[in-house]
N, C-alpha and C positions, 0 to 999 in steps of 0.2 A: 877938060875941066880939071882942077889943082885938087891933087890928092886930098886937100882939108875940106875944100866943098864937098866931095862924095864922100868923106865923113860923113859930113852934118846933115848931107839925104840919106843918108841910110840909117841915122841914128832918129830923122825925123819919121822916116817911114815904118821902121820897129816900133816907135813908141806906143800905136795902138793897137799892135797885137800883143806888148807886154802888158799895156792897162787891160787887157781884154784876157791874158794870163792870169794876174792877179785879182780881176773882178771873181773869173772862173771860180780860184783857188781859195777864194773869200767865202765866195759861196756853197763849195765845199766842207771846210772848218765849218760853218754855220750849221749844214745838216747834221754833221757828226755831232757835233756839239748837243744838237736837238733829240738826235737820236740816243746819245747819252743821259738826256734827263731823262726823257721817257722811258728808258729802261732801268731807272732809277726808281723808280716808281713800280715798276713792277715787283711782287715776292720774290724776296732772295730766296729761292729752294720752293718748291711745286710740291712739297708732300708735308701735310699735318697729321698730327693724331690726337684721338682727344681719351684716354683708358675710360672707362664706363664702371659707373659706381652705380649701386642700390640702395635702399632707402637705410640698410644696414650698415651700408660703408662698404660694402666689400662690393670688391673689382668680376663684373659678368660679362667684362666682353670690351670692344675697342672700336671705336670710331675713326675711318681716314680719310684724306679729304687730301683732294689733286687739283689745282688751278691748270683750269682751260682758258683759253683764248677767250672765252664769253661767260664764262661761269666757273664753278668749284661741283667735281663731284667728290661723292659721301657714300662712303659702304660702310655698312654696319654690319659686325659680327658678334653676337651675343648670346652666351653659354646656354645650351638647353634648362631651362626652368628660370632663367634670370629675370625676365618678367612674364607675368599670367599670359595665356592662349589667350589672342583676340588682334583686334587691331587695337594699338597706340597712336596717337599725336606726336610727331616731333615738330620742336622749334629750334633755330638759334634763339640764347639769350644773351642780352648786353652786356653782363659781367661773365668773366671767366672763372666762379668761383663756385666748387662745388663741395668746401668742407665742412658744409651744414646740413648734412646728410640726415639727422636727429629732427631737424626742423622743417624737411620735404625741401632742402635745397632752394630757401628761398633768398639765397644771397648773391644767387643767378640772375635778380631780379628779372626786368619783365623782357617780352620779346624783343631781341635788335630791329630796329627801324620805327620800334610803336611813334608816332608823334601826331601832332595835329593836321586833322584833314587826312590820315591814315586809319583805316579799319584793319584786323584779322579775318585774313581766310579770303580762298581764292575764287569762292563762289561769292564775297561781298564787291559791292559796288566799287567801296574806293580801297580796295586792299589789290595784292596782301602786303603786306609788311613783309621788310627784308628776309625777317628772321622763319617766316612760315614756309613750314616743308608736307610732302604729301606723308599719309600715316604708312606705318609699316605693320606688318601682318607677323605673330608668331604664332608657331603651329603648335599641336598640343603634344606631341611630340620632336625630340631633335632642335637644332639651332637657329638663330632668326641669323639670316642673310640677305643684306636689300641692298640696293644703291638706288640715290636720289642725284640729281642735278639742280642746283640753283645759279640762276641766273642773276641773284639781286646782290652774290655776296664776292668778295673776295678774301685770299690769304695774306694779302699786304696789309701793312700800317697805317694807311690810310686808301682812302674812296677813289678808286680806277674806273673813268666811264661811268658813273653814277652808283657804282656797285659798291655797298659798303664794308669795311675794313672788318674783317673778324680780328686781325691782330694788332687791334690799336691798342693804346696805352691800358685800359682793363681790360684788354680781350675780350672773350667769347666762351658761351657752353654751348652744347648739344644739350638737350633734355627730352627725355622719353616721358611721355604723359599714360596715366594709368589707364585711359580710355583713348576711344577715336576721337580725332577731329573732327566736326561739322561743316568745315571751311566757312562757316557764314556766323555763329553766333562767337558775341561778344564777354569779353574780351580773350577768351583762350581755344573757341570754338567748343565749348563744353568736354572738353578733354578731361577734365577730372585732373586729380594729386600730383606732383611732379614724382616720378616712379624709379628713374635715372638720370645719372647729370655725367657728363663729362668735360673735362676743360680743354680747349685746343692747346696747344703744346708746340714749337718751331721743330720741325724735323731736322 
């Protein structure tokens, strides 16, 4: 057979394990590429903090917050006598804004997630809301030290998996409420006055 024919079979017979190269190689760039938004969408940096104020303005203590694969946990450390012996209510709130300490911090407005067809509290039918956390206990002596896990929230700028954003464009507070929560009555779980606020922060 003349040299130019066994070219042309060998150049016919490569040609479907090169389309078969480059389909590969296509489809490779495609997942990277996939896997680059997705990771994009993740929080740049796994650790928040939110410093913890009193109804006086001054600083009792400090809230921090670690993105898991399924949720954000929350330790709170707050100075012996920074708020009364008992249990407290916390919530996230939808604003990140706690310089109205003089007016019980209501510029935190209301809990992150409250909307229609949403209740508060985890013993209600159709809650809870993003923003409801289980209450935390200070003793009558010595410092309050808790951690919680929430599952509804994250530390990104926008909503991962249905989990909403604490550091979207107004951010987020922590708010320590002067009483327990009830997990079931409306709309705060009778939790009483907002008693501490602090604002999440990018670590």
């Amino acid at each position: 057979m003349p040299l130019s024919s066994l070219l042309r079979l060998a150049s016919l017979l490569a040609a479907p394990a090169l389309a078969g190269c480059l389909i590969i190689e296509a489809e490779i760039s495609e997942t990277a590429e996939s896997r680059m938004v997705v990771s994009s969408l993740r929080p740049a940096g796994a650790n928040t903090q939110a410093p913890l104020l009193d109804a006086r303005g001054e600083h009792i203590g400090v809230a921090s917050f670690t993105e898991g694969p399924r949720g954000v946990l929350i330790q709170i450390e707050i100075a012996p006598g920074g708020v009364t012996p008992g249990w407290h209510g916390a919530h996230f709130h939808a604003v990140g804004d706690c310089h109205d300490h003089h007016a019980g911090f209501m510029a935190s407005s209301g809990h992150l997630g409250r909307g229609e067809g949403v209740s508060h509290g985890f013993l209600s039918a159709n809650g809870p809301e993003a923003g409801d956390l289980t209450n935390l206990f200070a003793p009558e002596q010595g410092p309050i030290r808790a951690e919680m896990f929430s599952t509804t929230v994250t530390l990104a700028s926008e909503a991962i998996g249905g989990r909403m954003p604490l550091l979207d464009a107004d951010g987020a507070a922590l708010v320590i409420h002067a009483g327990p929560d009830d997990y079931i009555s409306q709309p705060v779980g009778m939790a009483g006055a907002r008693a501490a606020c602090g604002v999440l922060a990018r670590g």
